[in-house]
N, C-alpha and C positions, 0 to 999 in steps of 0.2 A: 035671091042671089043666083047669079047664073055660076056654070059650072065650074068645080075648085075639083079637077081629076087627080090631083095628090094630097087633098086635104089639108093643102100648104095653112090655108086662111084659117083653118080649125086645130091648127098646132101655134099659131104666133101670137107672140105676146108685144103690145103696141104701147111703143112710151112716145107721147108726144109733148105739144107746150109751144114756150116761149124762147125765141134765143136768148144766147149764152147763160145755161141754163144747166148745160155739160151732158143734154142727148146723147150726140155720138161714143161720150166719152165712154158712160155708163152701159153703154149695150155694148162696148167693147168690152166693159171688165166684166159686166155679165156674161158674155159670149164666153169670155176666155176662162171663168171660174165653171161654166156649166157646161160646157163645151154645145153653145149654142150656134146657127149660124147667123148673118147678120145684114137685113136690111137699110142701108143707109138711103132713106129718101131723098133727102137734102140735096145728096149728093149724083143720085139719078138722075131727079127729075130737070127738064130746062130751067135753068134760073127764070124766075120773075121776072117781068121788065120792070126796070126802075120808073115811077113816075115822074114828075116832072116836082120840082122845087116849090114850083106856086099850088099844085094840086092839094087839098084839101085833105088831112090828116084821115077822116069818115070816107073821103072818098077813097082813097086809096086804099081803106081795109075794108070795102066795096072790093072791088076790086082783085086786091091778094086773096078775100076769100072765096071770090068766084075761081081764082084761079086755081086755089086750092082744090078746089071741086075736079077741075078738068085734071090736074094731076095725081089726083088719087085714084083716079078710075085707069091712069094709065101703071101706076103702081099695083094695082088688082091686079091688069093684065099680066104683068111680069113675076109678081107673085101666086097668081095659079101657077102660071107656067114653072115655076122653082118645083122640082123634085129632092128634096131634100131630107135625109134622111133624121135628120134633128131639128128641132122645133126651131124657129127665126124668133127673133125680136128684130123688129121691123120701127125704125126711130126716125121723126125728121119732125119740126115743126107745122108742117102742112100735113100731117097724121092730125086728124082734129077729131076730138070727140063725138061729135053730130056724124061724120061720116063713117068713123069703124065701129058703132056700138050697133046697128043695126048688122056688122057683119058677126060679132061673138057672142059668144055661148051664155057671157056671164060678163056685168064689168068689171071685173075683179082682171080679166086680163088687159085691161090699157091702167097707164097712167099719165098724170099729166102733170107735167114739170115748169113751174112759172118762180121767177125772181121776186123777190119781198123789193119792195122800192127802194131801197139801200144800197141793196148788193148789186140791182141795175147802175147805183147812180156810182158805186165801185167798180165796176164794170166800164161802163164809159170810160172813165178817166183811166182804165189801165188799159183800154183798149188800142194795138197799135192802128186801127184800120177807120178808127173812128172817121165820121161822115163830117164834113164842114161842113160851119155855126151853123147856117139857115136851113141845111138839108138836116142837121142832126135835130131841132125842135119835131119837124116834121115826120121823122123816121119812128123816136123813142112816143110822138103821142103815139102815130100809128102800131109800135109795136107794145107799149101799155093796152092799147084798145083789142091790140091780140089774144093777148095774155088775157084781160078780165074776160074776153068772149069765148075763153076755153075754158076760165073756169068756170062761168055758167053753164055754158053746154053740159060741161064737166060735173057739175053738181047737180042739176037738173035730171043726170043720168046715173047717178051713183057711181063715175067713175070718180079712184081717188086723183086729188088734188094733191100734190108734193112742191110746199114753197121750199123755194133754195134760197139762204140766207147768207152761206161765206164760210159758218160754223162749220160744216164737215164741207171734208175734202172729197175729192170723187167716187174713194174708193168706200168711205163713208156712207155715199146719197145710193151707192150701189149696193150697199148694204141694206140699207133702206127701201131700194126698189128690188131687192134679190125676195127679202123677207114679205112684200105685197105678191110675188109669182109664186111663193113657195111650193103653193100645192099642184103649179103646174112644171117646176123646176124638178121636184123632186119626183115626176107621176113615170 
């Protein structure tokens, strides 16, 4: 690891996954119950380029996960640089297992948030931004093929796994990802 001169990367706690999935949601109300502060990736980094409609479900999570790559190292960068005097959680989709476990201490501090097939397919259909027919097949495999390759990376490393189902609400699943940081929540 090159150098972390505030030891930002050894204070943060990393919830990654799958969209709609309630990331942002939950390191908001974690933020706001622990008085944490709060990297929203997602929302940094350049959006993905959208592929093209005919590109090939594999291909395309080719791709997103290369490009995850190139923006997480730009996320590194900006989080050394945070001086901060309280611990981050640090949340976006392209936080992926394979890339932060080689930077922490322990996997106890990531977790990883993916949808049960159900609450995707609930999801969708309440979606107002959803993708037309032929681009939405193409989107939901490649973003099923996200999710299951986060939870191998994810299990493969002892980082927990946290399906979202519909059953709790946000402030619920934060309860549930407060009680996985405790011992860093509370240190």
């Amino acid at each position: 690891m090159t150098s972390d001169p505030f030891g930002t990367l050894r204070k943060t706690l990393w919830i990654g996954g799958a969209p709609w999935t309630g990331k942002s949601t939950v390191a908001r109300l974690l933020a706001a119950r622990h008085g944490l502060a709060t990297y929203h990736h997602d929302d940094r980094a350049r959006p993905a380029a959208t592929p093209a409609d005919d590109v090939p479900a594999a291909d395309q999570l080719t791709a997103v996960l290369a490009e995850f790559r190139q923006r997480f190292e730009h996320a590194l960068e900006e989080l050394r640089a945070w001086e901060s005097p309280r611990p981050i959680v640090a949340e976006g989709r392209g936080l992926r297992p394979e890339l932060v476990a080689p930077l922490v201490d322990s996997p106890s501090r990531m977790v990883v948030l993916v949808p049960t097939e159900l609450f995707r397919q609930h999801q969708l259909r309440h979606q107002s931004d959803a993708p037309a027919i032929p681009r939405q097949r193409t989107r939901l495999t490649r973003d099923r093929m996200l999710a299951a390759q986060a939870v191998r990376s994810a299990r493969e490393l002892g980082i927990r796994v946290i399906e979202i189902d519909g059953r709790l609400d946000p402030a619920g699943v934060t309860d549930v990802v407060a009680e996985h940081f405790r011992a860093y929540l509370n240190a």
